[in-house]
C-alpha positions, 0 to 999 in steps of 0.5 A, a space after each residue: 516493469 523492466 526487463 529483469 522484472 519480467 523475466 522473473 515474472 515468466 520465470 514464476 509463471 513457469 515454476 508455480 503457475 498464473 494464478 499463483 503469480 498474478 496474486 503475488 503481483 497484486 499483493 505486492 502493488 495492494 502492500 504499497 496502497 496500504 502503507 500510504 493508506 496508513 500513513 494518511 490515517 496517522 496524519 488525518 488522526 493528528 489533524 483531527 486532534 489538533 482541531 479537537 485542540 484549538 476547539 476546546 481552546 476557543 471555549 
């Protein structure tokens, strides 16, 4: 976190609180995790059905 960053983050706490601000930060870091997790869904999904593919190919 840079110094911008967390002079925010203080900022914050003193406006709203540290639950308040805590949450936020942990929503944020939990979106990015998602959005790959959702990436990776849409990849494993597309290998699976080209396996799926070449299975019945082979038959």
């Amino acid at each position: 976190m840079d110094n911008s960053a967390f002079a925010t983050f203080i900022g914050g706490i003193s406006q709203v609180g540290f639950p308040i601000m805590i949450t936020l930060y942990l929503f944020t870091r939990f979106e990015k995790k998602l959005d790959q997790l959702s990436v990776n869904i849409s990849t494993l999904i597309e290998v699976i059905k080209a396996v799926i593919k070449d299975e019945s190919k082979q038959r």
